[in-house]
C-alpha positions as CSV (number, residue, x, y, z in Angstrom):
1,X,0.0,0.0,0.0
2,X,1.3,3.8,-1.2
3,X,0.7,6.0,1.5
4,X,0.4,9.7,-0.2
5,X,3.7,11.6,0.4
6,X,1.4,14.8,-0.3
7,X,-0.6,13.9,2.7
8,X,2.2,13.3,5.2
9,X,3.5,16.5,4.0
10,X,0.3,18.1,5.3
11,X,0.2,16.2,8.4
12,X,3.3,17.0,9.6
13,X,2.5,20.8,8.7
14,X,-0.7,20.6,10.4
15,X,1.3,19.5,13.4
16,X,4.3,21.7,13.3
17,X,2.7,25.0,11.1
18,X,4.0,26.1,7.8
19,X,6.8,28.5,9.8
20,X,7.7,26.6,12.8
21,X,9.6,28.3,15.9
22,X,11.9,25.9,17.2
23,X,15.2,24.5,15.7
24,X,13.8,20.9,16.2
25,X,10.7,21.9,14.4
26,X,12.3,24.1,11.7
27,X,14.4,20.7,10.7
28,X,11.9,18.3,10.8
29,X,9.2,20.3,8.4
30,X,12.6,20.7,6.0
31,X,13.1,17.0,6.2
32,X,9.2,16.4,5.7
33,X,9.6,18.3,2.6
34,X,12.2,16.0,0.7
35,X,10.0,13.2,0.8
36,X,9.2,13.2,-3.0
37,X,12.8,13.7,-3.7
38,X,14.5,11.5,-1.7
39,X,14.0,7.6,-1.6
40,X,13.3,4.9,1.4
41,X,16.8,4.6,3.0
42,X,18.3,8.0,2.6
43,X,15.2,9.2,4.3
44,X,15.2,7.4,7.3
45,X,19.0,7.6,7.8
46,X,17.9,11.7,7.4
47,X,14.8,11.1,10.0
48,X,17.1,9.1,12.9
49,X,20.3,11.6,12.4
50,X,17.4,14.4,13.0
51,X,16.0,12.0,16.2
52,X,19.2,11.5,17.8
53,X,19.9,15.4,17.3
54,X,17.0,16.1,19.1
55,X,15.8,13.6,21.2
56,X,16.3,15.2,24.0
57,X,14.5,17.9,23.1
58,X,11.3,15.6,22.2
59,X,11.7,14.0,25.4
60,X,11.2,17.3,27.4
61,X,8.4,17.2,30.1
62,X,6.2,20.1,31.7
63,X,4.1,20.0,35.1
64,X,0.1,19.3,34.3
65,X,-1.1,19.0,38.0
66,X,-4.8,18.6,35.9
67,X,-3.2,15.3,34.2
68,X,-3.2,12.2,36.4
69,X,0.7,11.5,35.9
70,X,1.3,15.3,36.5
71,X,3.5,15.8,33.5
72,X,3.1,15.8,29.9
73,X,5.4,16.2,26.8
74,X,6.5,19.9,26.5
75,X,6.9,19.6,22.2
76,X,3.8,17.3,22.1
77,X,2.9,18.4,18.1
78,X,6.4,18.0,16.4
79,X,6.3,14.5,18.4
80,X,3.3,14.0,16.9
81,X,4.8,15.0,13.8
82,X,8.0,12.8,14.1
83,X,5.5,10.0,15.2
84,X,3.4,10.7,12.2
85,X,6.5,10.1,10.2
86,X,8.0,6.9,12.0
87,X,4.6,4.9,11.6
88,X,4.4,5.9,7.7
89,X,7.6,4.9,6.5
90,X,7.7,2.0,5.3
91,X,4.3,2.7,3.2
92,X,5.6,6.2,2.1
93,X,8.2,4.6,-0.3
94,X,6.2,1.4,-2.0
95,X,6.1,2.7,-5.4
96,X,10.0,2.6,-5.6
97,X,10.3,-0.9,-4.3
98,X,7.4,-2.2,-7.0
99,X,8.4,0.0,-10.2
100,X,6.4,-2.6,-12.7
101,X,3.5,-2.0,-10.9
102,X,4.1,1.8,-11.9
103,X,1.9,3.2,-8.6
104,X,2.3,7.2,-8.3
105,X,3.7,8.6,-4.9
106,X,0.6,10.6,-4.4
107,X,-3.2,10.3,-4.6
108,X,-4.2,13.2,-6.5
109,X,-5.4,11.3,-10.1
110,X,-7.5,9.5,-7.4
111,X,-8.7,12.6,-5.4
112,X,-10.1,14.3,-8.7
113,X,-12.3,11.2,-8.8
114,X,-14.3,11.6,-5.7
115,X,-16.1,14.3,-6.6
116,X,-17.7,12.4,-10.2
117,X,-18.3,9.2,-8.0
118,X,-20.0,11.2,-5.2
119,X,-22.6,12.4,-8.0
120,X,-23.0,9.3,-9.8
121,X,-23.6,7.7,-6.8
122,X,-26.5,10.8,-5.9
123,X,-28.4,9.8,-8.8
124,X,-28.9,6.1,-7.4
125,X,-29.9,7.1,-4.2
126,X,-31.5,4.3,-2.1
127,X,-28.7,1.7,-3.5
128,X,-28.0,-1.6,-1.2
129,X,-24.2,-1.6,0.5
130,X,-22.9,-4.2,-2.2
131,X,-24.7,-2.8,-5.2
132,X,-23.2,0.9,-4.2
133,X,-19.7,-1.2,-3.9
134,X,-20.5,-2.6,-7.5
135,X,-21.3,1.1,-9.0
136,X,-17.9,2.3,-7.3
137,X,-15.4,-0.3,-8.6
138,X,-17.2,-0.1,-11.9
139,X,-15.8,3.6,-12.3
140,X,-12.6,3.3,-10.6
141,X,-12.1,0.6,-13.1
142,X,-13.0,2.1,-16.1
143,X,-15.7,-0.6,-17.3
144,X,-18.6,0.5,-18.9
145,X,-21.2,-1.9,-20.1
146,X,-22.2,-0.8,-23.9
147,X,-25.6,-1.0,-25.2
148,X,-26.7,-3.8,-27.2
149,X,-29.9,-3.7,-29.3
């Protein structure tokens, strides 16, 4: 499964902010932004040298008496960033370790589709679960069934 790199860019901005404040955060958004140029090993070699820079920084706790343990993370978004990251590697890189299968790096062909399935879909209101599943593959697979009189 592709995981779109256009979508993990915009995670990690929503978590960090297009102009981030801190070094940490600064560094990681950078890094987020070489993902379509970069492939599977040089970026996580790029994404640990940037987690051993910082870990201590990530690790960083604050006093929250309203919290049960008392504490919580001080950088809590660019470790939800970094996170964000971690967990989506190994999908973020699957259309260079399958080239024959020739699977783009982001979803957009896809995303322009939603919209013409959504209104196909409106006109056949009422439709059963697996008859609605029928309709949908139908058009994401191109097959038309031609008239024959």
């Amino acid at each position: 499964m592709q995981y779109c790199q256009f979508h993990q860019i915009k995670t990690v901005t929503k978590y960090l902010t297009r102009k981030p404040q801190t070094e940490a955060a600064q560094e990681l958004r950078a890094l987020s932004l070489t993902l379509s140029k970069t492939d599977d090993v040089t970026f996580r070699a790029a994404l640990s040298v940037w987690h051993e820079k910082h870990h201590i920084f990530l690790n960083e706790k604050s006093p929250a008496p309203k919290k049960k343990r008392g504490w919580e993370y001080t950088h809590r978004r660019v470790r939800a960033a970094y996170r964000s990251l971690l967990t989506n590697c190994s999908r973020l890189f699957t259309y260079q370790r399958y080239p024959e299968l020739n699977l783009p790096n982001t979803t957009n062909c896809l995303d322009g589709m939603f919209s013409q399935i959504k209104n196909r879909l409106a006109v056949h209101r009422g439709l059963r679960r697996d008859r609605r599943y029928k309709v949908i593959s139908e058009i994401l697979t191109g097959k038309r069934k031609t008239d024959t009189k």
